[in-house]
matplotlib code that plots the C-alpha trace (Angstrom):
import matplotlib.pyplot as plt

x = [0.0, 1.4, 2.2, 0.2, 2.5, 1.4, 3.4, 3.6, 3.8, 4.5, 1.2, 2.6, 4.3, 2.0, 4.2, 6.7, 9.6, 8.7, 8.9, 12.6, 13.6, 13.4, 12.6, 9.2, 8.9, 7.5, 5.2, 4.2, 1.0, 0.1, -3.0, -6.3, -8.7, -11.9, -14.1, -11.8, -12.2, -16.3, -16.2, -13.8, -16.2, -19.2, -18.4, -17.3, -20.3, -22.3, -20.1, -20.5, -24.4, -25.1, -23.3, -25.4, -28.2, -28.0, -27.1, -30.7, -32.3, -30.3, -31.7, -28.0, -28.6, -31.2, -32.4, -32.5, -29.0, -29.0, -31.8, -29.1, -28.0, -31.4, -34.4, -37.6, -39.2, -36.0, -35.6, -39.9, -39.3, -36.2, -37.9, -40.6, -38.9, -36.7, -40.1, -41.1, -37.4, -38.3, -42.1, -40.4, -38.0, -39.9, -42.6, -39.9, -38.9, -35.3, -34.3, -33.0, -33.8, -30.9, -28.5, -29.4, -27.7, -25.0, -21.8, -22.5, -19.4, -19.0, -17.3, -17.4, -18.9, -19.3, -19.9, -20.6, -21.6, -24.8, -25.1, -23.6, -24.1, -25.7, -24.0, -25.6, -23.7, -24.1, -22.5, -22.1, -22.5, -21.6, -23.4, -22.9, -25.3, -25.5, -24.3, -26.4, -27.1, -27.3, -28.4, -28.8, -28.8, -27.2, -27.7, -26.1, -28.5, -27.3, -24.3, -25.7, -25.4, -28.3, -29.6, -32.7, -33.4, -32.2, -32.8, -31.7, -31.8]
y = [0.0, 3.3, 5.8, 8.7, 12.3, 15.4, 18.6, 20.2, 24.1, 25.9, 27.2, 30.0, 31.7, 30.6, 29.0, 31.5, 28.8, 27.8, 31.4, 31.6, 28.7, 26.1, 23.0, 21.3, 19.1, 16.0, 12.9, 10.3, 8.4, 5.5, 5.3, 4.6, 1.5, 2.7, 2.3, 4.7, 7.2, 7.1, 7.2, 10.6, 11.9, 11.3, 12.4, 15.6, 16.3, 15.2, 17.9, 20.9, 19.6, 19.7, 23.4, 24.9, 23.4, 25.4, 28.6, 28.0, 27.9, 31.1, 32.8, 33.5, 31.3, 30.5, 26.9, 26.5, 26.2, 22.6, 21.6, 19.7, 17.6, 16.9, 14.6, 16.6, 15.6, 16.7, 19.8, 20.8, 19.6, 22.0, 24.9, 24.5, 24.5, 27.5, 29.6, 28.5, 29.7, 32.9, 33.4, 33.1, 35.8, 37.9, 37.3, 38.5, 41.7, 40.7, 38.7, 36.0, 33.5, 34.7, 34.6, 31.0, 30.3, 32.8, 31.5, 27.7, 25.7, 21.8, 20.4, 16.4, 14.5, 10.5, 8.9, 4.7, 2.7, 0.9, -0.7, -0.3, 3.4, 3.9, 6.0, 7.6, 10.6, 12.3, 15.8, 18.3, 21.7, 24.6, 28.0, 30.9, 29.5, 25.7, 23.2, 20.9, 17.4, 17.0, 13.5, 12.5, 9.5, 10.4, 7.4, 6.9, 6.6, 7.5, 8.4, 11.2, 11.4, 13.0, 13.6, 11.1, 12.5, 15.4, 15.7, 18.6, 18.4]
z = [0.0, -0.9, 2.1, 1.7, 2.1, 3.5, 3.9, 7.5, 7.4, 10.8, 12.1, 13.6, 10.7, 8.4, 6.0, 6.2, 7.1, 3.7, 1.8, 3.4, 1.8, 4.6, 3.6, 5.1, 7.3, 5.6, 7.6, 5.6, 6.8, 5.6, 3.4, 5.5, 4.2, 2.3, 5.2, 7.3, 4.3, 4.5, 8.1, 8.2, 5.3, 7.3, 10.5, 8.9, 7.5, 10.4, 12.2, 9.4, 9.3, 12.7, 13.4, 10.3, 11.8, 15.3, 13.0, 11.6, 14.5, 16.0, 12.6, 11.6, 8.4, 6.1, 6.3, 2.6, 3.0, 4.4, 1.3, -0.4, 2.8, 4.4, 2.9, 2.8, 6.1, 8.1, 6.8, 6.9, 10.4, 10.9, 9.3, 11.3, 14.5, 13.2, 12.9, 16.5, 17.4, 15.9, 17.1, 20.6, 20.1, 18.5, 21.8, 24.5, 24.9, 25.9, 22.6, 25.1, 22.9, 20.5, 23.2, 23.6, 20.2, 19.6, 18.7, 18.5, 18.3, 17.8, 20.9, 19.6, 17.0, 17.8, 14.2, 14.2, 10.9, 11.4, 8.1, 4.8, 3.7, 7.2, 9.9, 13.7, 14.7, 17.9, 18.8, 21.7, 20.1, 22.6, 22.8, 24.8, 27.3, 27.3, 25.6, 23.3, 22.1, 18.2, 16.8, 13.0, 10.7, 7.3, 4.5, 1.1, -1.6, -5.3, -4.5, -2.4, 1.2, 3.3, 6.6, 7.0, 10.9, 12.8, 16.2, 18.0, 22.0]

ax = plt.figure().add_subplot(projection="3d")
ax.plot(x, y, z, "-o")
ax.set_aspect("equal")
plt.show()
């Protein structure tokens, strides 16, 4: 099996050992197996998914955004719940519900295969206030990935 190379820059200068003439450090990893591959992919997504999700409900992006990644019944149920999100804001006088999801980060994303082209992932996403549960099911169909359900806790 091939070893797979990837250049190291310095994170600090940004490269810059590189711009002086320095060579790179170079680490070679060996090549991961193809179910290694589909289980980074996925729990990547999951991650990206799952953040853009919270952003939709804090009203800081538009749900049509995730149309491509969720199947229709996820994403009515997360517009839905966004318009909820924002009938409740708009019903204090305090906007306290936008403090509830300002600045959501993802703290960790657990990702298991559960059949082929089938993977759970469950992540801790972080806001200003709380931290919250995030659980989905994304399955391959077509070549596609997509979310199949989205739970947000």
């Amino acid at each position: 099996m091939p070893a797979r190379h990837r250049t190291w820059s310095d994170p600090v200068s940004g490269g810059a050992a590189r711009a002086r003439g320095a060579a790179a450090a170079v680490i070679a990893l060996p090549r991961p197996s193809d179910a290694a591959d589909e289980t980074g992919l996925v729990t990547a997504m999951a991650a990206k998914i799952g953040q853009a999700a919270i952003e939709v409900l804090a009203g800081i992006r538009p749900v049509q955004q995730l149309a491509r990644w969720l199947d229709p019944r996820s994403f009515d149920a997360l517009q839905v719940r966004a318009a909820l999100t924002r009938a409740a804001q708009a019903a204090t006088s305090q906007g306290n519900v936008r403090q509830l999801h300002r600045n959501p980060l993802v703290r960790s994303v657990h990702c298991c295969p559960v059949a082929p082209g089938v993977y759970e992932s469950s992540l801790v996403v972080s806001e200003h206030s709380r931290a919250r549960a995030v659980a989905m099911r994304l399955e391959k169909a077509g070549g596609v990935w997509k979310v199949t359900v989205l739970v947000i806790g």
